[in-house]
N, C-alpha and C positions, 0 to 999 in steps of 0.2 A: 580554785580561782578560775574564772570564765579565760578562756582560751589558752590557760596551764594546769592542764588535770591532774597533773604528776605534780605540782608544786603546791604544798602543804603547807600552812602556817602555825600545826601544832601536833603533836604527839597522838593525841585523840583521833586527830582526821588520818592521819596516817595508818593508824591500828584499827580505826572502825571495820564491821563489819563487811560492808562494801564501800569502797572508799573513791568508788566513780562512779559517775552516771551512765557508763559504756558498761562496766559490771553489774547494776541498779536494771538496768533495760533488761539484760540476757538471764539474769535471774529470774525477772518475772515472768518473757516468756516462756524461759526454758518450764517456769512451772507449771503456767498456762497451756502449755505444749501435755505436757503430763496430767491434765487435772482432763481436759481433753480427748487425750488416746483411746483410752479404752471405751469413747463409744464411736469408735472407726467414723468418725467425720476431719481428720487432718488428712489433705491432700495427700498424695502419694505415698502413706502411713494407714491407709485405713485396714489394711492389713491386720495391726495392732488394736482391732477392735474385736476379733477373733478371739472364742475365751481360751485357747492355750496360748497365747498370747500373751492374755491378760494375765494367767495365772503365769507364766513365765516373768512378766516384770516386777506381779506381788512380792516374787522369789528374790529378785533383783534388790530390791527394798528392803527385803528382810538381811539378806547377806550383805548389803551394803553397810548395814546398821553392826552384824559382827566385825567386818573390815574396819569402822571406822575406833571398833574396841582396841583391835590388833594395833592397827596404825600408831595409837597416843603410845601404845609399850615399846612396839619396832620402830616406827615411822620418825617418831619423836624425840624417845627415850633411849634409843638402841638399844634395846636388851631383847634380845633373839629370841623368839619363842614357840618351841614346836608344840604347847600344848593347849590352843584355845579350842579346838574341838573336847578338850576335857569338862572347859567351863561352858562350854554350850549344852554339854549332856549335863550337868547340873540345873544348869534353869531349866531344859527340858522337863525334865525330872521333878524337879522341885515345882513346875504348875500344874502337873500329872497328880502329881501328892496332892496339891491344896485346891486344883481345882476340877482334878478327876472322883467320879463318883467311884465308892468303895464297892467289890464285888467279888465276893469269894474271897481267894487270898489277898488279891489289891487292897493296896491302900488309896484310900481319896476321903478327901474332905466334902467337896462340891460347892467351896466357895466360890463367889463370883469373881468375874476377872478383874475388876478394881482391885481384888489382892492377889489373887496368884500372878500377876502379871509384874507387878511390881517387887511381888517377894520373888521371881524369878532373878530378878537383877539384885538383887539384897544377897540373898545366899551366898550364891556364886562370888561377888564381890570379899564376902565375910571369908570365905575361904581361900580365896587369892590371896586377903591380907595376914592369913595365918599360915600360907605357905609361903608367901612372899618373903620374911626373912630370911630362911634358908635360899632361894634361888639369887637372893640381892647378890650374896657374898660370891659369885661367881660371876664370870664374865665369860664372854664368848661363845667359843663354841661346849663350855662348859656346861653353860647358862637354855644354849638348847638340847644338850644330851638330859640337862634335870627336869625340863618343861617334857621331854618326851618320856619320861619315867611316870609322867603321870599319868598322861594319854595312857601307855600300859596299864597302869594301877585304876583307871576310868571304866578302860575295856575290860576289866576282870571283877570288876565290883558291878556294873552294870549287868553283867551278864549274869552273876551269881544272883543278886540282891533281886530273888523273883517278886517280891510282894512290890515292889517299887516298880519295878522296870518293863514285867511282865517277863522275863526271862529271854535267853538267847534264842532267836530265829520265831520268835511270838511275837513277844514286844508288847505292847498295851494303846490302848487309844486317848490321845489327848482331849484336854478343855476345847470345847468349841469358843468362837468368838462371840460371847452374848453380854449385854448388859442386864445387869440386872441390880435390882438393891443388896439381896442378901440372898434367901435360896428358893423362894421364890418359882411355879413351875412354868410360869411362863415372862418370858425374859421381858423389857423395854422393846429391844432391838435385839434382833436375830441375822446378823455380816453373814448367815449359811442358807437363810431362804432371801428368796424371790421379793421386792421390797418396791410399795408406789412411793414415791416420795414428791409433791409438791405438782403430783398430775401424771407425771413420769416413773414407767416401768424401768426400776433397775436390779440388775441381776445379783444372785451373789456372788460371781466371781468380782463384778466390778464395785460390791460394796465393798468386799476382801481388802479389793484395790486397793478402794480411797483408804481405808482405815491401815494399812501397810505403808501409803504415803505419807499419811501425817506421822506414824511413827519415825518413818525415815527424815524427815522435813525438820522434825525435834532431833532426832539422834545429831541433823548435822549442824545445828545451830548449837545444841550443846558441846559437840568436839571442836567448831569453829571456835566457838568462847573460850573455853579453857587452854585452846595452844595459843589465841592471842594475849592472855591471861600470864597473872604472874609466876603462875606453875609450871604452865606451857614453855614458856619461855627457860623456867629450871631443868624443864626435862631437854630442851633440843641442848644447851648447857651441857650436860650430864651424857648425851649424844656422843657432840660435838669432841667436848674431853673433861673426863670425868674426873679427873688429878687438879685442873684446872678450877673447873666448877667448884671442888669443894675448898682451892685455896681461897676463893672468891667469894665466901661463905654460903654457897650453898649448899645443903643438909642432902647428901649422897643417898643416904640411907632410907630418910624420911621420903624424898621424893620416888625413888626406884618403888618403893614400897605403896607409894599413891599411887605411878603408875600402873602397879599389875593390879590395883583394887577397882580402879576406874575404867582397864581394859578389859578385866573379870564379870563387872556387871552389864558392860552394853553387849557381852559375850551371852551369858545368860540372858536377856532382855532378847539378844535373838534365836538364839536357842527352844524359849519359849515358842516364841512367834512360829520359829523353821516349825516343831514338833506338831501345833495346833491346825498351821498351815497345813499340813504332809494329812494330821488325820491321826495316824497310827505311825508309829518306830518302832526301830527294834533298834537293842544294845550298840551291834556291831556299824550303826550308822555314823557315830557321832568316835569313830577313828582316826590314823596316822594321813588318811588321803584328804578326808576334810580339814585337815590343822594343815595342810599343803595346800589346799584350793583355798587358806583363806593367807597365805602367803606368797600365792602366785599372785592375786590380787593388790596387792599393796605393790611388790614389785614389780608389774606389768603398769598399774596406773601411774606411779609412783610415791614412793613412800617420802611420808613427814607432808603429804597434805591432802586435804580433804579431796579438793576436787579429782587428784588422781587415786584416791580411792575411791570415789565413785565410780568413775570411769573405769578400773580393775576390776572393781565386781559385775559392772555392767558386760565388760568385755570377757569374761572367765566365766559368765553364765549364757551371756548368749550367743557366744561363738561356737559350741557344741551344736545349736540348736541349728547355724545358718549352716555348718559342713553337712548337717545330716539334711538341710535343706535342699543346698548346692547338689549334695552325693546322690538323692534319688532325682532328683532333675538331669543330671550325666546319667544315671542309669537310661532312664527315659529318651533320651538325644540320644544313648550307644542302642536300645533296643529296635530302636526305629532304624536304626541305619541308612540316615538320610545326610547327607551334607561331609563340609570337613569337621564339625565339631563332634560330628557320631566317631569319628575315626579319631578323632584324638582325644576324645574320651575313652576309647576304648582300648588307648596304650596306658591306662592309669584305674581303668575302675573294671573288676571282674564279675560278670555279670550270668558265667557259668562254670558248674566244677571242672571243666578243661580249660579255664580260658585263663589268663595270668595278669594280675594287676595290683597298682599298689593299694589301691579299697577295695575292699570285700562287702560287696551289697548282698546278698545268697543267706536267706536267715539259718541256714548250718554254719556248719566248720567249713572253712573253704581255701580259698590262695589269698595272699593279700592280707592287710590289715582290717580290722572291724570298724566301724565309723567309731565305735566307743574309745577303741585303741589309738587309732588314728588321734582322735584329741590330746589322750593323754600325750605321743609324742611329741604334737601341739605346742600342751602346756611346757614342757620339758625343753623343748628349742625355744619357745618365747622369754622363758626365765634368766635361758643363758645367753641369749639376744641382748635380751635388754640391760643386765648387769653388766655385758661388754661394751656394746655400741651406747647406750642409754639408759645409764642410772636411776634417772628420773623417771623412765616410763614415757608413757603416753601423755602424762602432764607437760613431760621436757620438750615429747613432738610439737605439743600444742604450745609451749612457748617458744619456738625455733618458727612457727609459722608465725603467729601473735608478732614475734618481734621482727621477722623479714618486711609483715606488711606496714609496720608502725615507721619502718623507713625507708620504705618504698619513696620513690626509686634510686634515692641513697641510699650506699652502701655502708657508710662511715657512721 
């Protein structure tokens, strides 16, 4: 209603997709802003035209799309799960199988990715809802010690299972991104070379790109839909209180049991993507640290919604990237030894094996932590930050500012 945005006249306008014109604006450009990036023409961004850049936010896209699997199980459903790096080495796997060519001991099919890409997410799914009974019947922290039993049984059949996987510390090489009809030796379209399109030279990291966003762009409108959905709604229920839920009639069983089947596939679905993206994996990729980096995400952004899982994986992929940015930029300001920022750089970053600091720049062993390290501790106080101070994440910050300025300069 024109000059009451928050006042609804029906159930539909309130559950739509975007349900303002303030939300309607920042969607488009935030997309606009992304469709954009990668050819370094946004003001003070053009930085991210840069191709590890670009390939950094392809990354972003892909992990965003596993996060927002986890989200509908954790976020939604409450049911703790340490083991979706299991079902990401399944679609991995499973497009390696169908759509890698066979060679030696490998298996491969070398269908096109119109199927391995899709059975990537089918599998995985199928399997979720085959072990999904047994994990329903637990809760808690029961329900992540069983989810991590997989992860184990993951890491031991990947590595053994050589005709698949290529075996431990080898690995094998994924499906490229190509269209094609059927098998075919020269594709449609080739997302790996060099491509003119409409007059215009574009690369393939930034074809990657685009074809990484529109997956992302689908993944989130599909996870939008089904938590405003009538499922959606059974599982934050089921969250919420699960005694409650099913006096209420809803089917405990049946939903817990959708939810790890519908977090299984967009698991696999990125999985694929990560593996094809990456080139070549090996076994011990798709372990206990990745089923944590895609739970730091949910919890940093905040969990039970989209937007703060976007913003988790965004923030849990490219915060690595700006310490080791920041961290040779200090090195650089302490080697000079010009100014006060060389000196107070240089009580924090060691820049030689006598010197003492809490980063370790020095590509050996040295004093200090490693910028790699450095993150992990990172992750590790950001987890327990935000679970203390802020539940919500980075969603919650953004609604704490959202709503300061919405009653500016009342405070009531």
């Amino acid at each position: 209603m024109r000059g009451r945005p928050l006042l609804y006249t029906s159930y539909q306008e309130d559950q739509s997709l975007l349900n303002t014109w303030t939300k309607k604006l920042m969607a488009a450009l935030f997309l606009a802003l992304l469709l954009i990036a990668p050819f370094g023409i946004v003001p003070g961004l053009g930085f991210l035209g840069d191709n590890d850049w670009v390939k950094l936010m392809s990354q972003v896209f892909i992990f965003a799309i596993g996060a927002l699997g986890l989200n509908l199980l954790t976020g939604l459903a409450g049911q703790v799960s340490l083991g979706h790096s299991f079902f990401l080495g399944i679609g991995a796997y499973t497009a390696a199988w169908l759509g890698g060519e066979a060679g030696g001991a490998l298996l491969g099919e070398g269908l096109p990715m119109w199927v391995w890409l899709p059975a990537a997410a089918v599998v995985p799914a199928i399997i979720g809802l085959i072990v999904g009974p047994t994990a329903v019947r637990v809760r808690g922290l029961y329900l992540a010690i069983v989810t991590l039993g997989l992860v184990i049984i993951g890491e031991y059949v990947f590595r053994n299972w050589k005709g698949l996987t290529g075996g431990s510390q080898s690995g094998r090489t994924h499906p490229e991104f190509q269209f094609k009809f059927w098998k075919e030796g020269t594709p449609l379209f080739d997302f790996g070379q060099d491509a003119t399109i409409a007059g215009f030279q574009i690369s393939s990291e930034v074809s990657t790109y685009m074809l990484m966003l529109g997956f992302a762009v689908a993944a989130v409108l599909v996870a939008k839909n089904i938590q405003r959905s009538r499922t959606g709604r059974a599982f934050q229920a089921i969250r919420d209180r699960d005694v409650a839920a099913e006096v209420m009639g809803v089917n405990e069983f049946k939903y817990k049991l959708l939810a790890f089947g519908l977090s299984s596939a967009f698991a696999g679905f990125a999985g694929a993507l990560l593996a094809s993206f990456v080139g070549r994996s090996i076994p011990e990729r798709f372990d206990l640290f990745l089923a944590v980096q895609f739970i730091a995400m949910i919890i940093i952004g905040g969990a039970g919604t989209v937007s703060g899982t976007l913003m988790g994986a965004a923030f849990v992929l490219i915060l690595p990237r700006v310490v080791r940015d920041l961290t040779d930029w200090g090195a650089a300001i302490v080697e000079s030894g010009e100014g006060v920022l060389a000196w107070i750089g240089d009580l924090f970053i060691a820049t030689s094996p006598d010197d003492f600091g809490l980063i370790n720049t020095l590509p050996g062993v040295g004093p200090g932590l490693s910028v790699d390290q450095l993150n992990g501790v990172l992750f590790g106080l950001l987890i327990v930050l935000f679970l203390i101070f802020e539940p919500l994440g980075l969603y919650g910050i953004w609604l704490r500012i959202r709503n300061y300025w919405k009653g500016w300069p009342f405070t009531y």
